[in-house]
N, C-alpha and C positions, 0 to 999 in steps of 0.2 A: 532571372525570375523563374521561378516552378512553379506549376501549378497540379497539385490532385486530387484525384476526385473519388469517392469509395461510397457506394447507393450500398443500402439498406431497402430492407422494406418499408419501415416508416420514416427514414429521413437520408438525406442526402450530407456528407463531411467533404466541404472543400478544403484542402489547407492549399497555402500561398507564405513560399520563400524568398527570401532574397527581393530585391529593390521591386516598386509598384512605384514608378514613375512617368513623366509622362514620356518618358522612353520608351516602357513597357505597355503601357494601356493599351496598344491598337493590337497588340498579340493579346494582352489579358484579355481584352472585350470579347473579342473572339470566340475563347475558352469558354467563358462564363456565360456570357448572355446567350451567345447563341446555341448554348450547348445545354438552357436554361426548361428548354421545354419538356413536361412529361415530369418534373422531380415533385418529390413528396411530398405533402407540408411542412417540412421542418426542413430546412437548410442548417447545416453549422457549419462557421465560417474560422477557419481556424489560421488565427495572423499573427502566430508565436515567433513563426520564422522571417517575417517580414523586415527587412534592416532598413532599409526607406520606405520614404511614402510622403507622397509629396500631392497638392490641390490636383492635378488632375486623376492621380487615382485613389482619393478620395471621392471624386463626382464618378469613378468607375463603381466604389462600392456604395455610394446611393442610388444608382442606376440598378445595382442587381439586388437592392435592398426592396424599391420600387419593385423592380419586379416581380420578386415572392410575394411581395405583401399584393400585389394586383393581383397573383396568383389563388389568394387563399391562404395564404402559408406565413411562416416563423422564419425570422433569419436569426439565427441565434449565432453570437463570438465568445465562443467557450475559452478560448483563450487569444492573448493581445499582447502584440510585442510591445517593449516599451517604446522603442523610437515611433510606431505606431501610435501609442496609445500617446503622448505628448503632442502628435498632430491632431488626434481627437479634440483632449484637452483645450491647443490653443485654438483652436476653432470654436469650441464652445459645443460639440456636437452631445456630448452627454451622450444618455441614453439613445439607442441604442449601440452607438460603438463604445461601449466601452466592457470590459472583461464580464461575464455574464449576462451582458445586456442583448436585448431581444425588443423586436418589434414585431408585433400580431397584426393580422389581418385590420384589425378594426384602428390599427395606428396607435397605440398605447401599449407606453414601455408599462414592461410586466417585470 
């Protein structure tokens, strides 16, 4: 798993490669949550490169989904692997993981 990260002045682009399993989650959390404070209101979450992804880091990117949106801010996935995006799917999660989808402050997919 890789994880990087490139601030802007209005927004923050993480991309996330290779497996998000719960083999990976106690080094992702890490990276992400705690690395979570001071970013700008827009996050994009970019999980193009993601080849697993399995329930526990899924609850890792509701956790840092949570946390933008408590921040004020946008988590927006401009782009979605598909083995990603078929855990979405079978979940039921919709909006906001799926390929453009975004959750605002106020909890309303936009």
């Amino acid at each position: 798993m890789d994880i990087s990260r490139k601030d802007s002045k209005n927004s923050t682009r993480i991309s996330i490669s290779g497996e998000l399993t719960i083999y990976d989650v106690s080094a992702a959390r890490a990276r992400l949550l705690d690395d979570s404070k001071g970013w700008p209101a827009t996050v994009n979450l970019d999980l193009k490169g993601v080849t697993e992804l399995d329930s526990a880091g899924v609850q890792l990117l509701l956790m840092l989904q949570k946390g933008v949106v408590a921040a004020g801010g946008q988590l927006r996935l401009p782009a979605v692997s598909e083995p990603a995006q078929q855990v979405f799917n079978t979940l039921h999660l919709g909006a906001p993981f799926t390929a453009q989808g975004l959750l605002s402050a106020k909890g309303e997919s936009a």
